[in-house]
GUMINU-602998 format. One record per residue (C-alpha): x, y, z; residue in one letter. Coordinates in steps of 0.5 Angstrom, whole numbers, plus 500, padded with zeros to 3 digits. Layout:
# residues N
XYZA;...
This chain:
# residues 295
500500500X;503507498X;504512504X;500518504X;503525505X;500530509X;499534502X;496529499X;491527505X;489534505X;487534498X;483528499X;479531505X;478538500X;476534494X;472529499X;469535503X;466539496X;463533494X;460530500X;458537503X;454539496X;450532496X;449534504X;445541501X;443538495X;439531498X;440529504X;440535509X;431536508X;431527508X;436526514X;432531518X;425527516X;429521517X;431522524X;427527527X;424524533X;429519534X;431522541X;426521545X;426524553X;423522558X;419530562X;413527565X;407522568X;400524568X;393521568X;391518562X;387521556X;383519552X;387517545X;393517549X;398511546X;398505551X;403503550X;406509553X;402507560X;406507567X;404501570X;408502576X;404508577X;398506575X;398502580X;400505585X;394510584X;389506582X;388510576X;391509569X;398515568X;403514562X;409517561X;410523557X;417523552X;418530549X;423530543X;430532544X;432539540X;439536540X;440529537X;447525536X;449521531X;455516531X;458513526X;461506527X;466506521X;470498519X;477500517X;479492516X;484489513X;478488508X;476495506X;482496501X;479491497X;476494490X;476491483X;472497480X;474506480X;474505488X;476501494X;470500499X;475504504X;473510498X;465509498X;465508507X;469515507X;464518502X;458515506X;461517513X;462524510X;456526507X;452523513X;456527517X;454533514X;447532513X;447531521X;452537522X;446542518X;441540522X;445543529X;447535531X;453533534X;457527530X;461523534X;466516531X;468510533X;474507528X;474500530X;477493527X;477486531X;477492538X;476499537X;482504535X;480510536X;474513539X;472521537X;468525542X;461528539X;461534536X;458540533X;462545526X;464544520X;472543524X;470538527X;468534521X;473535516X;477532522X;473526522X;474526514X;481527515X;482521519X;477516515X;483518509X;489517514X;488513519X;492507520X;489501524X;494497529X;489491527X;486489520X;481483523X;474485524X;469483530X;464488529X;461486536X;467490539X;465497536X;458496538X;458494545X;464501545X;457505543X;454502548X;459504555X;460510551X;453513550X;448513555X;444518552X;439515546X;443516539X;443515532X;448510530X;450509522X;455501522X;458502516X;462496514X;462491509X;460485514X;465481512X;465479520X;469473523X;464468524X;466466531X;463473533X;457472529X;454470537X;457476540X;455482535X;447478535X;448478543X;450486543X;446488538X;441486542X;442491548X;444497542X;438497538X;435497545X;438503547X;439506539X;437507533X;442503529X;442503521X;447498517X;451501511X;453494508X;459496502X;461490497X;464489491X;462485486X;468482484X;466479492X;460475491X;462470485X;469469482X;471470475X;474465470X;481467470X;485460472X;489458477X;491464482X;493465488X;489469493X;491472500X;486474506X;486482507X;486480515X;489474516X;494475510X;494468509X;495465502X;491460497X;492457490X;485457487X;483454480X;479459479X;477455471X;474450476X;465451475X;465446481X;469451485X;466458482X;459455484X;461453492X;465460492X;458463490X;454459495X;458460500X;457468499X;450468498X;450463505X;455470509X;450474506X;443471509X;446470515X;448477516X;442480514X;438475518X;441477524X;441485522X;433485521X;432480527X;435486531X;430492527X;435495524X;434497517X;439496511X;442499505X;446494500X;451499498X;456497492X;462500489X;460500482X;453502484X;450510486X;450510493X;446518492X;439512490X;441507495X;442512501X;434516499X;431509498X;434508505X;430515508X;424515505X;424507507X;424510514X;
């Protein structure tokens, strides 16, 4: 991998920063704040019931005690925080198209950033591979998120495996406060913390609102005819020699990736949080919309 300059890291930022903060004024800013509005929810008071009140909003405990139906009143928080959990694996340097994963999930994370920015939220980030790198502190201002891009443009991890379980439970311990979570990755989690992340997205989603930005490459979900080649693991570094001329093994790869996906996907929407596929050769303007107008 070619070293980056500070030079050439700051105009990345400016190129990123021109295109992402132009979508942010032209799409997303309105269809962010229509998306999310209402989200952060916090608790004022308990009165007595009124007819067409929610019951679900009921207080039991309450109405118990007086013998007579009370619910609790939420009012919407006029300051929301978004945070972005953003994979910076091994896995994200992969790209068979015009952009590496890592190019589409620092784009995303930026025009998400902004769009938040313009509605007066705060933007915090949790970097993470298979533990957490690097944890940024929710902030407000046009500085603070050009800091959070320069940093998806440089940032070096200590680790390229992933376990996504760890950035999520990190999100846990470190908001207490309801907040709007984006999980930025490409999923390609370790099978051994499949059971981890399920259970800690259990108590996430409890808490949050978590929304999964799932970015793949199509050279990932089947294998071209190009003879034998060797391969090698982004995150493990290990090597193979594949016959890639081989039906038998084109057809097992492609069956072993439609079964990763299912699985992954099971597991995301069993937990309530919402889903946008997001490939490198793909718009991801039209895939971001569907995903706020969905909501």
């Amino acid at each position: 991998m070619i070293e980056q300059t500070e030079n050439d890291i700051l105009k990345r930022v400016r190129k990123i920063e021109i295109k992402t903060r132009g979508l942010s004024n032209e799409i997303f800013a309105g269809k962010y704040h229509t998306a999310f509005k209402g989200r952060g929810m916090s608790f004022a008071e308990v009165r007595e019931y009124r007819i067409g009140d929610d019951v679900r909003d009921i207080d039991w405990n309450v109405t118990a005690r007086s013998h007579k139906p009370h619910i609790k009143v939420y009012e919407e928080e006029r300051e929301l925080t978004m945070m972005l959990m953003v994979d910076v694996s091994g896995s994200r340097l992969f790209g068979t198209t015009d952009s590496l994963k890592k190019s589409i999930i620092t784009e995303l994370a930026a025009v998400l950033a902004f769009s938040a920015s313009q509605t007066g939220d705060k933007v915090g980030c949790i970097f993470f591979s298979d533990k957490v790198e690097k944890f940024i502190p929710p902030k407000k201002g046009r500085s603070h998120i050009l800091m959070i891009i320069r940093e998806l443009v440089g940032f070096v991890p200590e680790s390229n495996g992933t376990a996504i379980s760890e950035a999520v439970r990190y999100l846990t311990g470190v908001n207490k406060k309801r907040c709007t979570a984006f999980l930025l990755s490409d999923f390609l989690n370790s099978k051994k913390d499949d059971e981890a992340l399920n259970d800690a997205l259990k108590i996430a989603t409890s808490r949050h609102d978590i929304i999964a930005l799932k970015v793949s490459d199509p050279r990932e979900k089947e294998m071209p005819d190009v003879g034998i080649v060797e391969l090698q693991d982004a995150e493990t570094a290990r090597k193979v020699w594949v016959d890639t001329a081989s039906k038998a093994v084109r057809d097992h790869y492609a069956a072993s990736w439609a079964e990763r996906e299912e699985r992954t996907r099971e597991m995301l929407l069993h937990n309530r949080i919402d889903i946008a596929d997001i490939s490198t050769d793909s718009d991801y303007v039209a895939e971001l919309i569907k995903l706020f107008k969905k909501r």
